[in-house]
C-alpha positions in Angstrom: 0.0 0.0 0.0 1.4 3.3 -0.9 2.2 5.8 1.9 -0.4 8.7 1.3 1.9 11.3 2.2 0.3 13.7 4.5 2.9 16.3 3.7 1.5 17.0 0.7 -2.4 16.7 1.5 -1.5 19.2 4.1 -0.2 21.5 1.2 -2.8 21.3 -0.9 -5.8 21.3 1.5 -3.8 24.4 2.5 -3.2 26.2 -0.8 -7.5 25.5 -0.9 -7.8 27.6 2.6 -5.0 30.0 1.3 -7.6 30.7 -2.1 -10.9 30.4 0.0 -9.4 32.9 2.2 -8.6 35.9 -0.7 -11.7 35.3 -2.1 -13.5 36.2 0.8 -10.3 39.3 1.0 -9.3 38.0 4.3 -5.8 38.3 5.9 -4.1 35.2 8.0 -4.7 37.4 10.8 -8.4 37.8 10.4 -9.1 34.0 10.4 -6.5 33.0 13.1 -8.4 35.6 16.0 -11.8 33.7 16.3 -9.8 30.7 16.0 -7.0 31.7 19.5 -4.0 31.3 16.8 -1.2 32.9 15.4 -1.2 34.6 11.6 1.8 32.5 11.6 0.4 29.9 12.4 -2.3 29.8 9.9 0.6 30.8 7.3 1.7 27.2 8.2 -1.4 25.8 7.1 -1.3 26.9 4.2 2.3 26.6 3.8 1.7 22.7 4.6 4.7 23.1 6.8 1.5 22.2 9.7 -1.7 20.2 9.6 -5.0 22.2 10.2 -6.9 21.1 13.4 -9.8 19.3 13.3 -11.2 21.1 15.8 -11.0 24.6 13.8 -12.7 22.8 10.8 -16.1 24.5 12.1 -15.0 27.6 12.7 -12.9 27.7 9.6 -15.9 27.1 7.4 -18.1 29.4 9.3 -15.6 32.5 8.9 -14.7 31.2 4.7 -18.6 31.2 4.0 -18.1 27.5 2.9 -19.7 23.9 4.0 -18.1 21.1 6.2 -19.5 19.2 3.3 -16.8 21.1 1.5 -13.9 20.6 3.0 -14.6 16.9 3.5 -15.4 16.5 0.1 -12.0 18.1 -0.7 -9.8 16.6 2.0 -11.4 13.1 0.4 -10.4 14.4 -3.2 -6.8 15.4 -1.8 -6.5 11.4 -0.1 -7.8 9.7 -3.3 -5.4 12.1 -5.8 -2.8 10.8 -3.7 -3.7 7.2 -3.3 -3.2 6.8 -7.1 -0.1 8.6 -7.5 
């Protein structure tokens, strides 16, 4: 079985945020307050130098005007893209 390689899921699930996030014209700073976290931080994310909590999921969608649904159905597009590689 290959190794899925959460390196890269993390990068990609984060360049999503990072474009969900200018869409909506919002700096790293303005989703990492409601969330208790660093700009940094969230430039990690979506650096995929760090994995997004689950925990923030909610709040993440809530401030990025976009479904759980969503990001599951992208998170499982991310794990499948990298199953076949």
């Amino acid at each position: 079985m290959k190794k899925l390689g959460p390196r890269y899921i993390d990068r990609d699930f984060g360049r999503y945020l990072k474009n969900k996030r200018l869409k909506k014209k919002m700096t790293q700073k303005e989703v990492a307050d409601p969330l208790g976290y660093t700009a940094q931080y969230v430039h990690n994310w979506e650096q995929g130098k760090s994995s997004v909590p689950m925990n923030a999921i909610p709040t993440i969608a809530k401030l990025l005007n976009i479904s759980i649904n969503e990001i599951i159905i992208k998170l499982l597009q991310l794990y499948k893209k990298r199953l076949k590689k």
